[in-house]
N, C-alpha and C positions, 0 to 999 in steps of 0.2 A: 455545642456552644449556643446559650440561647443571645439571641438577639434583641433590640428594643426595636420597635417601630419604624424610627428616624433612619438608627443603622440599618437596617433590613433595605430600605429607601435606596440609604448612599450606597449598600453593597450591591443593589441592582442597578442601578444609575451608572457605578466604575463599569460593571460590568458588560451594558448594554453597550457604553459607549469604546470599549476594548475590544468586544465583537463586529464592532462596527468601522473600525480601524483593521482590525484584522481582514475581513471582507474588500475594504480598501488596499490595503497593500497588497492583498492576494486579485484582485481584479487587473492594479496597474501593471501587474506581470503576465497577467493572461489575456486580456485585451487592452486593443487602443481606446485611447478617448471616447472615440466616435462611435466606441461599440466592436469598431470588428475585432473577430479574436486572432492572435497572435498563433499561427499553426505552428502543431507542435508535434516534433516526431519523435515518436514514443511507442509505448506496445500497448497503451487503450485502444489505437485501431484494431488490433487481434482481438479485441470484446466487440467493438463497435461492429465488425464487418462479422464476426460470428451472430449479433444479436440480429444483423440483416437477414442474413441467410435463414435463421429461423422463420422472421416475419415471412419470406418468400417458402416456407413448406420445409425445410432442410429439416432433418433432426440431431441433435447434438450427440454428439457421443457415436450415431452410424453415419452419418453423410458430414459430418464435421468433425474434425481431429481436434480434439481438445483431453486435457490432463488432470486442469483444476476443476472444482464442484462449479456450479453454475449460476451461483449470485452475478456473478459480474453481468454475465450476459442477462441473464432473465431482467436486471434493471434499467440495462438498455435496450431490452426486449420495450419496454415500459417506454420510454422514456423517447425512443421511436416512434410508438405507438402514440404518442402526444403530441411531438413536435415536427415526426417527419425525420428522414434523415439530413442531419443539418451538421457542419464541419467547427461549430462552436458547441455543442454537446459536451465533451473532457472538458473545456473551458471552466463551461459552467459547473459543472460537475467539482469540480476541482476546489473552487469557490464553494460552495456548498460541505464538500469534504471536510477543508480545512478549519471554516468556522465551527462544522462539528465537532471535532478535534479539539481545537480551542475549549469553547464551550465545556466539554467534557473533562477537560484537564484541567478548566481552571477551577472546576466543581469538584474535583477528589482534591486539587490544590489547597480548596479552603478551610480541609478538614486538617488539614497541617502544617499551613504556614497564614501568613496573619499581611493585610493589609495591601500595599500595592503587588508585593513578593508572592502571593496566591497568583497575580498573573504572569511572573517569569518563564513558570517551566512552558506556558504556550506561548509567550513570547520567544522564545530560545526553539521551540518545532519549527515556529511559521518564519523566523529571519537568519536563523544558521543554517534550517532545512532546505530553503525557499528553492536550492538546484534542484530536489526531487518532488516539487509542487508542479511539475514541468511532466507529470506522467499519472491520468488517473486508473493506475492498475488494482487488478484486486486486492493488494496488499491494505490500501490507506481503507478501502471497504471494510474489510477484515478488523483493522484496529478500532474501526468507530465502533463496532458493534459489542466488542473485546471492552472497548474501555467505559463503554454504557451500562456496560454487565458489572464495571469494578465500581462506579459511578453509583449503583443500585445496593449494592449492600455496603458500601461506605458509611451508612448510618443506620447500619441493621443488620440484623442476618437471621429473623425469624420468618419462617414460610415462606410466607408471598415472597419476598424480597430474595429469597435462595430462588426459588423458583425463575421468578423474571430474569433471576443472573444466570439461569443454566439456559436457559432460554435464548438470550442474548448472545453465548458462549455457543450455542447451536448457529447460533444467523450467523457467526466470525464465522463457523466450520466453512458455511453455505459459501462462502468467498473465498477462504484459503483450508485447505486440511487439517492442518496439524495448527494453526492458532487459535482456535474457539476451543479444540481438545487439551492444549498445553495451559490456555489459560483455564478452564474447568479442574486442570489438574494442581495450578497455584492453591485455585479456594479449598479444594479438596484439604491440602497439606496445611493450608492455614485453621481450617476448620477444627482440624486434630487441634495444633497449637494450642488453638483459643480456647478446646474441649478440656485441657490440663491446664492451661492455667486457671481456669473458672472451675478446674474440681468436678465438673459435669458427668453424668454418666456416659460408659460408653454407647448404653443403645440408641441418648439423646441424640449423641454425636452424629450413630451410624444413620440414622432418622435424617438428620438435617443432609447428611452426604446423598443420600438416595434422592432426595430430593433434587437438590440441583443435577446428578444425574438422568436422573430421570425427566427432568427438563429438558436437560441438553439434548439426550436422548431422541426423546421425541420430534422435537424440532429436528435435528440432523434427517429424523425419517421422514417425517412430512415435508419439508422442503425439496430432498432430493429425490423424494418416493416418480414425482411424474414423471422425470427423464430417465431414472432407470427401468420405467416401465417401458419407453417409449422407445429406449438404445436396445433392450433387451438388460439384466440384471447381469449377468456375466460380460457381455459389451462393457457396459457402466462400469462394474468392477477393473476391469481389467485395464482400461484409462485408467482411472483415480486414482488408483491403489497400485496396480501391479504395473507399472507406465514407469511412474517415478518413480518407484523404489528400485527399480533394474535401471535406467536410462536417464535419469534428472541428472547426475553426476557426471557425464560424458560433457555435456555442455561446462568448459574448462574456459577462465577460471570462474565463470560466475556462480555457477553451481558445486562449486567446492571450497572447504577452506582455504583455499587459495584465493579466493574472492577478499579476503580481510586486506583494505586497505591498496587494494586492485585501483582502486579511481586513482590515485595518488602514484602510482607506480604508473599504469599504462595511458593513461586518458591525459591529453593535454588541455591540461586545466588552468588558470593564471591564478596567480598567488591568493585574491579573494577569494577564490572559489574551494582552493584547495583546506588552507585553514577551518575551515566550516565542516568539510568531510572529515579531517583527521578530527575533531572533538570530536564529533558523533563515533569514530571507531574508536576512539579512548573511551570515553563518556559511557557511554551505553553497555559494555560489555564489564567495563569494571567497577561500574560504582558499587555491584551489586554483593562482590566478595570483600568490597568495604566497609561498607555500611552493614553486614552481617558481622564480619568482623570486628568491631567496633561499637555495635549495638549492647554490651554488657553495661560498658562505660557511661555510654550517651543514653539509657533508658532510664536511669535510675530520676533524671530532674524530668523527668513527663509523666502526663497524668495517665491514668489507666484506658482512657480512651484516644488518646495520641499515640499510645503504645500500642492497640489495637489496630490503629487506622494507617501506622507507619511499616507496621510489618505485614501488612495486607498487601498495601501497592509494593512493597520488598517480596513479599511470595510469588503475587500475579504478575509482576512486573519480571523477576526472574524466570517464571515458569513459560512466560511468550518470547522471551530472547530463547530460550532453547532451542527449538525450531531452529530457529535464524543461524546458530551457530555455524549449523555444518555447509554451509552459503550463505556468508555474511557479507553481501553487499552493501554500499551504504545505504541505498534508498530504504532495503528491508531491514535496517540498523533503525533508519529515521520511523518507519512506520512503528514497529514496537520500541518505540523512545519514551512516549508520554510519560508512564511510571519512571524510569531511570531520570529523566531529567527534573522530577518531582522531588526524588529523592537527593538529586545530584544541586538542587536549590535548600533543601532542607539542610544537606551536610555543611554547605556554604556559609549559612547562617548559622548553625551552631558549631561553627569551626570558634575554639575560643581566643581571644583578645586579635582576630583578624578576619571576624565576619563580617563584617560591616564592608571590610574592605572587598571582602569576596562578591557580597553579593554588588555591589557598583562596578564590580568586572565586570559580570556576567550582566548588567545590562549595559553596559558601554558597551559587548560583544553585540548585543540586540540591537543597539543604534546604528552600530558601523555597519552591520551586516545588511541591515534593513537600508539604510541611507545606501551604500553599495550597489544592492539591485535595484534599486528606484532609480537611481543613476544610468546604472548601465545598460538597463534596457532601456531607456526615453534616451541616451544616446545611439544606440543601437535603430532606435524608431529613427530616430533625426537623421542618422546616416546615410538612408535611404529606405523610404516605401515601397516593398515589395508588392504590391495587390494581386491578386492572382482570382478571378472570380471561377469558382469551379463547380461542380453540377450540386455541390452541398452547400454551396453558399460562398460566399467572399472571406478571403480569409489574408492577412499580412505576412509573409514572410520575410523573417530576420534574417535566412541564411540564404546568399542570393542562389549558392549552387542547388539547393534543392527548390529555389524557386523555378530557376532552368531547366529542372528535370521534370516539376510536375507541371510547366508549363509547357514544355514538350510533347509530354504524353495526351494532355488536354488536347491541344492540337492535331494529335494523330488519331485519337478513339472517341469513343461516344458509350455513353450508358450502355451498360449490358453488354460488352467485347469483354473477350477471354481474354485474361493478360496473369503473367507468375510476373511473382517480383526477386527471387533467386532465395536470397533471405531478408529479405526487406520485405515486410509488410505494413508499409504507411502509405500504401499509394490505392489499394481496393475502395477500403470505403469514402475518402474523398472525393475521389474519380467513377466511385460506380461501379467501377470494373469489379469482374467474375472471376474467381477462382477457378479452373480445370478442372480439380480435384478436392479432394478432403482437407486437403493442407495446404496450409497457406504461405509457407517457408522450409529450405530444409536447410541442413547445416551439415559439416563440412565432420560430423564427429559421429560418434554412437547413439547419439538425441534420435536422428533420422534415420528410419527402416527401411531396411531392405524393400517389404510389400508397401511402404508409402510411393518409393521413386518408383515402383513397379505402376502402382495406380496413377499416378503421376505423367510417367512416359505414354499411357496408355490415352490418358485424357488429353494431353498434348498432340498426341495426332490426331486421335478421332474429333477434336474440338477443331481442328486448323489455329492452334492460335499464334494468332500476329506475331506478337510483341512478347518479348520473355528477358527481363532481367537478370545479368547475371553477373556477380559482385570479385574481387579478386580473390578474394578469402575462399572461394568455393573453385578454384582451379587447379587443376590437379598437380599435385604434390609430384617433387621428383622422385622420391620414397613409397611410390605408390603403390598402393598394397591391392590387390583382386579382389580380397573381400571388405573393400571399403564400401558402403552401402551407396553413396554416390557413383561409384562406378560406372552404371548404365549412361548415366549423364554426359558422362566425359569424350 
């Protein structure tokens, strides 16, 4: 689409000032007014407190149990390294996250929908998602980097541009496994597409494929070459790779299909909250056998380059929900959403004689959602001001029970005291406090090994340590079995 001048103007003018709303609404949920940030218990502390232990000599993969590749930590390796250890860190981060997100979704968005409707589909991430904006885990890492890569050959796919997307497709790897791989494997299957309809030869084709493999490639090795050096190359492996492929799935239901739709069944959530989940778990998993579905029909009135640009974000877009299938929690529903809800805007608008009506749903859903949490937390602030000032900084707490708890442990330790938290891990790096051992939590299932609670038990005595966490969910079953890896514990 070429543009004039004036348009090109008003298209960055919407657009900065959409970005800049979004950064807004994502701030007043993660910090107060005043600046302090709104603590949040989540599992970025499991990066935050791994990216410490580094700073302090530790090496990942031998003196730190970890699974996933090592973006997350290496950025707050970084990111330490700048500011120091500081308990608004995810805060910001998150902020940051999300307006990249945006940003990036509203830029594939404009290659196929037209005017204010280009910024739905990130309106619809940042105000139905906004419960999983409360967690900066590798996942939302993963998608920025994933959708920058879709981002880059949305208006091209010669060389350079395959290149920078395998590339980008590597740095997803670098933060989760199997999404910088699955989406490498959308373009792949798109490439073919594009290679028969355009009559191309096949070696063109096989040309352009090596290519972004061969990007990806490289990146995945360079990236992760130094800590497999560093753990040893079968260490490394055998994390990564052989960890989760035996053991990810014990962790019940999150790590299994049984996760679909898990928040809504187990988690006491209040009716705003809930509505918001169940789209994302409709939304996202099916737009994508629809819109293929359906694509004979609806392709025939678009032009050759809308048809190009719609089944691309429908490739890459289905080929990163993959992954997610086989533990489809919501938050990793929301993070590979961007293309489904792009699509899921597109079908809206060409729904015929009731698109108009669709698309004014689906931002009434953005107003209410958005007006919702802006409510409920400046009610929640007004409620009562938690402050808790702690060795990372001052931080507000909305939930007063876990203000109690980490203003108890404040009071009883100091920087550098050995403390487990059972399976809780949000208490190490606000507080400072020290890990035992390798690990940082265990759990009550097949996740936790036998030789962890061994290294575990071992560093609990020889450490003397104080204080030790220990949650109901991890007490021993009336069913209890010998060879349950908890055992020693009990």
């Amino acid at each position: 689409m070429n543009l004039t001048p004036p348009a090109k103007g008003r298209l960055l003018a919407s657009s900065s000032w959409f970005l800049l709303a979004a950064a807004g609404f994502l701030y007043f949920q993660l910090f107060l007014p005043n600046g302090t940030p709104i603590f949040l218990v989540a599992d970025h502390w499991i990066f935050l407190q791994q990216a410490r232990e580094m700073l302090q000599g530790k090496v990942l993969y031998l003196d730190i149990f970890q699974f996933t590749f090592p973006g997350a930590e290496t950025v707050f390796v970084v990111l330490l390294k700048i500011f120091g250890a500081k308990v608004w860190i995810p805060n910001a981060a998150l902020i940051v996250l999300g307006v990249g997100l945006a940003w990036l979704t509203t830029a594939v968005s404009r290659k196929v929908l037209s005017g204010s409707n280009a910024l739905l589909p990130a309106s619809l991430l940042l105000s139905l998602g906004f419960l999983f904006w409360h967690n900066a885990t590798h996942h939302w890492f993963s998608a920025l980097a994933a959708m920058a890569g879709l981002a880059v050959v949305m208006s091209g796919r010669d060389g350079k541009r395959l290149a920078a997307a395998g590339a980008l497709f590597g740095l997803s790897t670098w933060f989760t496994q199997t999404q910088g791989g699955a989406a490498l494997l959308g373009l792949g299957i798109y490439l073919v597409w594009e290679g028969q309809q355009e009559k191309e030869h096949w070696r063109r084709v096989l040309v352009r494929e090596l290519i972004v493999a061969g990007a990806f490639a490289g990146t995945v090795l360079v990236t992760n070459a130094y800590f497999a050096w560093k753990a040893g190359l079968g260490q490394f492996l055998s994390l990564t790779v052989m960890f989760p492929a035996k053991y990810f799935h014990f962790q019940k239901p999150d790590n299994t299909p049984l996760a679909y739709m898990a928040g809504l069944r187990y988690y006491h959530y209040q009716w705003w909250e809930r509505w918001p989940q169940a789209f994302f778990d409709l939304a996202v998993p099916l737009v994508y056998p629809y819109f293929f579905f359906t694509w004979r029909g609806r392709s025939q009135f678009l032009s050759d380059d809308e048809k190009q640009c719609l089944v691309l974000v429908g490739f890459l877009g289905a080929a990163m929900l993959a992954p997610v299938v086989s533990a489809p929690v919501e938050y990793r529903l929301c993070a590979v959403s961007p293309p489904a809800l792009i699509l899921v805007v597109w079908l809206a608008g060409s729904a015929r004689g009731v698109g108009r009506t669709a698309l004014r749903l689906l931002w009434f859903a953005v107003l209410l959602c958005a007006t919702t949490a802006t409510f409920t937390t400046a009610r929640r602030e007004q409620m009562g001001l938690n402050y808790l000032d702690l060795p990372t900084g001052r931080a507000d707490f909305l939930d007063r029970e876990w203000f109690h708890e980490y203003r108890w442990l404040r009071e009883h330790t100091k920087p550098g005291d050995y403390f487990f938290g059972g399976c809780y891990v949000y208490f190490y790096f606000p507080l400072k406090l020290e890990p035992p051992s390798d690990v940082l939590f265990v759990l009550p299932n097949g996740f936790t090994r036998p030789d962890q609670v061994s290294r575990l038990l071992e560093a609990l005595e020889a450490e003397k340590v104080r204080f030790l966490m220990w949650q109901t969910r991890l007490e021993r079953p009336q069913d209890y079995d010998q060879a349950d890896p908890l055992g020693p514990l009990w």
